[in-house]
N, CA and C atoms as an extended XYZ file, in Angstrom:
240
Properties=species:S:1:pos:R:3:atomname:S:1:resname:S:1:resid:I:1 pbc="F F F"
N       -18.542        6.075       38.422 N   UNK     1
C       -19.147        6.152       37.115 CA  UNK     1
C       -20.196        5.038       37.032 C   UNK     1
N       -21.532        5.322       36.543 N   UNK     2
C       -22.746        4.404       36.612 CA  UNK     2
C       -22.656        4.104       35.466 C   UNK     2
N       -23.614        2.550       34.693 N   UNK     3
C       -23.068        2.021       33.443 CA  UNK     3
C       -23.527        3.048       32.536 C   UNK     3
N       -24.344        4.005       32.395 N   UNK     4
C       -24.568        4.434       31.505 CA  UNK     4
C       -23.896        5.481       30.946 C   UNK     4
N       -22.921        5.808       32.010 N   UNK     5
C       -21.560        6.688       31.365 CA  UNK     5
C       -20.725        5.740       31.075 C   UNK     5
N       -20.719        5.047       31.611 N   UNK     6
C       -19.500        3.634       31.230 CA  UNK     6
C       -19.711        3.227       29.492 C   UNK     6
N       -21.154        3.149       29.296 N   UNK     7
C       -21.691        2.297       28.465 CA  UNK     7
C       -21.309        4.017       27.002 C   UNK     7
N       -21.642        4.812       27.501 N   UNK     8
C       -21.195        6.354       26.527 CA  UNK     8
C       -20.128        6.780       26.651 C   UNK     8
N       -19.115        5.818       27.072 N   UNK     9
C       -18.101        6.457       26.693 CA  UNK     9
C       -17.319        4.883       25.832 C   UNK     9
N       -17.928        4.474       25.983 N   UNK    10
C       -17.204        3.009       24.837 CA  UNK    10
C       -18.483        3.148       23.321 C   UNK    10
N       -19.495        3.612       23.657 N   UNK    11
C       -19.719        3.941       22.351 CA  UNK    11
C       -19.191        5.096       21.767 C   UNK    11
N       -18.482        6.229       22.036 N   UNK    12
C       -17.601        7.473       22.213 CA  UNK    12
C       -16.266        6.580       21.792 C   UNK    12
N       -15.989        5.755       22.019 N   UNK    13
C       -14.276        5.578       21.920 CA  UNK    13
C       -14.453        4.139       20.540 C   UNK    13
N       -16.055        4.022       20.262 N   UNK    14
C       -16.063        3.129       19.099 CA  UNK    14
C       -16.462        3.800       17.973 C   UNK    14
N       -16.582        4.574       18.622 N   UNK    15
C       -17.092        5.783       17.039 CA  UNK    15
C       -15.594        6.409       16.786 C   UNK    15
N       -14.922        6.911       17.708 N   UNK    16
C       -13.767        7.266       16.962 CA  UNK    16
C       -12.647        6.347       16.543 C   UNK    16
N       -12.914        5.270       17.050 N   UNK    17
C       -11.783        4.030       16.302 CA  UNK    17
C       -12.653        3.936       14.799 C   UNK    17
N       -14.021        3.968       14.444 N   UNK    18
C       -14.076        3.990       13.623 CA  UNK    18
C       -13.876        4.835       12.630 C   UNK    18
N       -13.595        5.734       12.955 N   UNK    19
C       -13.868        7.187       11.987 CA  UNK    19
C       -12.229        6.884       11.740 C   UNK    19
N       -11.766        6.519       12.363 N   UNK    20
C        -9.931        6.531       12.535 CA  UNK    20
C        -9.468        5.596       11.298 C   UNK    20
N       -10.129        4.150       11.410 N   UNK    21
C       -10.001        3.101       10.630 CA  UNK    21
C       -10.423        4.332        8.774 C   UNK    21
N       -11.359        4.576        9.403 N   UNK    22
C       -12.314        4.736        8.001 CA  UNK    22
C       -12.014        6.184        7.096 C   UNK    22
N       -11.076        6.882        7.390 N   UNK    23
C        -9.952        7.641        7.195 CA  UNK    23
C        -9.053        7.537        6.513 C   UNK    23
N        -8.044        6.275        7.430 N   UNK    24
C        -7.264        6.052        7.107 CA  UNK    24
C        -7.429        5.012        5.417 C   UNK    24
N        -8.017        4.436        5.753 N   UNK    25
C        -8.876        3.612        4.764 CA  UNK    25
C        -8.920        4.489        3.259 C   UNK    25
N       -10.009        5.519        3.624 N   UNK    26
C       -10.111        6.502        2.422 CA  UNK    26
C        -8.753        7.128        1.591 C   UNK    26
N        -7.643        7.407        2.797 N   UNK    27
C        -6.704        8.083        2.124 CA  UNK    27
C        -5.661        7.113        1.780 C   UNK    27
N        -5.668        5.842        2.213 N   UNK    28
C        -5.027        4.779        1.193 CA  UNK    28
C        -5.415        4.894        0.252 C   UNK    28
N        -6.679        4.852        0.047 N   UNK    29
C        -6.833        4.864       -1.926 CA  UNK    29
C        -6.157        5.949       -2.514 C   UNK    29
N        -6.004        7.007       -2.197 N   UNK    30
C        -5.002        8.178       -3.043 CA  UNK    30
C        -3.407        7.890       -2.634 C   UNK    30
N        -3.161        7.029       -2.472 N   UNK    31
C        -1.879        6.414       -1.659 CA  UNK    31
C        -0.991        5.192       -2.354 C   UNK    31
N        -2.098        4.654       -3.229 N   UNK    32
C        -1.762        3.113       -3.425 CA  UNK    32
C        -1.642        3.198       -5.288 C   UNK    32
N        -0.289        2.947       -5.353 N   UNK    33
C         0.226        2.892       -6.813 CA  UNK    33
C         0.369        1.907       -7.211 C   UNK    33
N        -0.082        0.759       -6.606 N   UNK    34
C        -0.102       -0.750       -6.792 CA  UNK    34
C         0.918       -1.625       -6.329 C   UNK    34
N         1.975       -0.298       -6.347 N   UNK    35
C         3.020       -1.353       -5.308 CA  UNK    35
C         4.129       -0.073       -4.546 C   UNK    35
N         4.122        0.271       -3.589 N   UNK    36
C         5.453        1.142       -3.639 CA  UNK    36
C         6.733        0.705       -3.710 C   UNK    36
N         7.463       -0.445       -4.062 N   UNK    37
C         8.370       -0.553       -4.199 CA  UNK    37
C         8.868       -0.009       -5.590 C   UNK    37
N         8.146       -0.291       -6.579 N   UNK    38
C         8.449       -0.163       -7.946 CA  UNK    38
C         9.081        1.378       -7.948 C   UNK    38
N         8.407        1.760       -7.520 N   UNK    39
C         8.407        3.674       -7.837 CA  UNK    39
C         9.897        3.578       -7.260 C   UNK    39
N        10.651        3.173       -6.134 N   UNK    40
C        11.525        3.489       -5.395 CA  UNK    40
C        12.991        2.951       -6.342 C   UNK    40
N        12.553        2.652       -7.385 N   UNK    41
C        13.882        1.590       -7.515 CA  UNK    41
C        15.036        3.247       -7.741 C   UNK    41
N        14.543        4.287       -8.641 N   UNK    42
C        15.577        5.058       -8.851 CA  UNK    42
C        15.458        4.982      -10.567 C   UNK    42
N        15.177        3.786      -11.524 N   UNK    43
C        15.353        3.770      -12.835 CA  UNK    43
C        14.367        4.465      -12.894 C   UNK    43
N        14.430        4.989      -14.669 N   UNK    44
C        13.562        5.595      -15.027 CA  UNK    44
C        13.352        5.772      -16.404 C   UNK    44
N        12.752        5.141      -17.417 N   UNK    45
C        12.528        5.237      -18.917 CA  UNK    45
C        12.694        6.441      -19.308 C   UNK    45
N        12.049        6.391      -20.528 N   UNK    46
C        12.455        7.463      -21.231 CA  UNK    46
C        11.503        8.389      -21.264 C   UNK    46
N        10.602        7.956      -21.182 N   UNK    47
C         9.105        8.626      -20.637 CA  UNK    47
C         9.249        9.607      -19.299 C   UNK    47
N        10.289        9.289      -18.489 N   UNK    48
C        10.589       10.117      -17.143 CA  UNK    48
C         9.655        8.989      -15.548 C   UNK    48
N         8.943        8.127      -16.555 N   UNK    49
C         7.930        7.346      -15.588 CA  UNK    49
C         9.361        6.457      -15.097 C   UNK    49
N         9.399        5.892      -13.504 N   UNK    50
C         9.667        4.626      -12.982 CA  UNK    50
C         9.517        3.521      -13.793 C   UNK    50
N        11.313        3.228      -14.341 N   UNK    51
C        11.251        1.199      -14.763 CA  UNK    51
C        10.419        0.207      -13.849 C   UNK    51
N         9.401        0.043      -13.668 N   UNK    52
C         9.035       -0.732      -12.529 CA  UNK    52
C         9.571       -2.276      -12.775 C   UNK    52
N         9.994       -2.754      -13.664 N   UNK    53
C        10.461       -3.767      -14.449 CA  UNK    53
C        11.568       -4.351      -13.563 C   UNK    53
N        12.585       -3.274      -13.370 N   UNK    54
C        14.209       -3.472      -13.438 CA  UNK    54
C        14.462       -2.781      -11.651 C   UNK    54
N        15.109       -4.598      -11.693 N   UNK    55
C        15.212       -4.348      -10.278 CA  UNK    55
C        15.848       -3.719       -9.053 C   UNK    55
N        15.071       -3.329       -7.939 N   UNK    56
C        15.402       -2.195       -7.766 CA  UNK    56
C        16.371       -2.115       -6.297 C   UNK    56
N        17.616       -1.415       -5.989 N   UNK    57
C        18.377       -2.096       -5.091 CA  UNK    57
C        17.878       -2.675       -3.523 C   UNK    57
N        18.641       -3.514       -3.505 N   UNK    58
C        18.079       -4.365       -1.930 CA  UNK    58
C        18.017       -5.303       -2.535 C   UNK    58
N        16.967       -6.023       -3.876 N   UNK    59
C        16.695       -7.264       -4.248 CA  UNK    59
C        18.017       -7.845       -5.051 C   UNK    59
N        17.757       -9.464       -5.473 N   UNK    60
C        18.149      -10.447       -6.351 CA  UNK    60
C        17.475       -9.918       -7.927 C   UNK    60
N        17.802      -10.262       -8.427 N   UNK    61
C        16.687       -9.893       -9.943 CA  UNK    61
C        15.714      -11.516       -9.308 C   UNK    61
N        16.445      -12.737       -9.081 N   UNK    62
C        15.335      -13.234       -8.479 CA  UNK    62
C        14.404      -13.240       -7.605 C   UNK    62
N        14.652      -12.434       -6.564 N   UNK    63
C        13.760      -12.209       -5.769 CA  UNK    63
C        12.871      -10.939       -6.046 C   UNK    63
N        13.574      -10.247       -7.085 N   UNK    64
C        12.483       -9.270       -7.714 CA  UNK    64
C        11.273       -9.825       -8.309 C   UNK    64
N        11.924      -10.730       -9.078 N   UNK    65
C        10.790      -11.646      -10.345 CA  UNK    65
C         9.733      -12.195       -9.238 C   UNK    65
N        10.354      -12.894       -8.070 N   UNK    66
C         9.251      -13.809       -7.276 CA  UNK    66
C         8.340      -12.430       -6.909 C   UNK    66
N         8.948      -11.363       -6.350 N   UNK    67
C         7.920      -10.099       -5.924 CA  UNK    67
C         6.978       -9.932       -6.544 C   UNK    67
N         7.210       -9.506       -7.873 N   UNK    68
C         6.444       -9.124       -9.283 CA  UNK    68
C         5.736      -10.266       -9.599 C   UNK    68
N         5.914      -11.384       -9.505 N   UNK    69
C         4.746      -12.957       -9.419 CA  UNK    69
C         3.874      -12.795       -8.474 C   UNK    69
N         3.440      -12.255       -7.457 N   UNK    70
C         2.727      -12.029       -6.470 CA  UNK    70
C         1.995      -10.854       -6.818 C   UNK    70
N         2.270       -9.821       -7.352 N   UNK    71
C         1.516       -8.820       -7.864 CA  UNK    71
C         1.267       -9.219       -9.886 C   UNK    71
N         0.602      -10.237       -9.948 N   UNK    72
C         0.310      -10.312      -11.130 CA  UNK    72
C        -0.623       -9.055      -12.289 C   UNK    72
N        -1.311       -8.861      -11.964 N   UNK    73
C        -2.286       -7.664      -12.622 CA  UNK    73
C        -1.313       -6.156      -12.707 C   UNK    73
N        -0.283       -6.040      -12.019 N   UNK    74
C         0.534       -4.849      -11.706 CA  UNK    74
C         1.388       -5.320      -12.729 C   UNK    74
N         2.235       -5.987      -12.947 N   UNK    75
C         3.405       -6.164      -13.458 CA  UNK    75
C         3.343       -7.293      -14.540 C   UNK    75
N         2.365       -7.498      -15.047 N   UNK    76
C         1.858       -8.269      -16.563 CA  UNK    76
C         3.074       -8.438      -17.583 C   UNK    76
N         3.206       -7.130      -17.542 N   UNK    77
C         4.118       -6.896      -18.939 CA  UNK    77
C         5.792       -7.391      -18.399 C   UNK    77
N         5.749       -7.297      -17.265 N   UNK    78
C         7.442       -7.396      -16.787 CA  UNK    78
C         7.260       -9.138      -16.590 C   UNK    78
N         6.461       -9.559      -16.697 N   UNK    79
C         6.405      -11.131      -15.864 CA  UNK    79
C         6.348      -12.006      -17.530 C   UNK    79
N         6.648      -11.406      -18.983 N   UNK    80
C         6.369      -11.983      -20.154 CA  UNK    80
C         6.996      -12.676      -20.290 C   UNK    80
C-alpha cells in the first residue's frame, strides 16, 4: 500500500469516527432528562410524573441530597 492509500484510508476511518461521535452526540440530546437517576427511583406524585425529590433505592437520603447538590439547576426545588 503506497501513502496515498495509506493517507485515504485514515481520512476514511476519520470521517467515520466522526460521523460516529456526532450521532451519538445528536441523539443524546433526545436522551437527556437531566438526570436519569431521578426517573428510576419508582415514586411517583400525583401528577403520575417521577418524585425526583425522594430518594430513590441504592442511596442514603444523604447521599441522595449530596447527588441532587451537584445537579443544582435540575433539582432547585428539592435542594430548599
Amino acid at each position: 500500500m503506497n501513502m496515498k492509500q495509506s493517507r485515504k484510508h485514515l481520512d476514511y476511518a476519520m470521517l467515520f469516527f466522526g460521523l460516529v461521535v456526532f450521532f451519538w452526540s445528536f441523539l443524546s440530546l433526545f436522551n437527556s432528562d437531566g438526570d436519569s437517576y431521578a426517573g428510576k427511583s419508582g415514586d411517583y406524585t400525583s401528577s403520575g410524573q417521577p418524585d425526583k425529590c425522594k430518594t430513590p433505592s441504592g442511596y442514603t437520603d444523604d447521599e441522595w441530597r449530596e447527588h441532587m447538590g451537584h445537579h443544582p439547576a435540575v433539582y432547585a426545588e428539592c435542594l430548599k
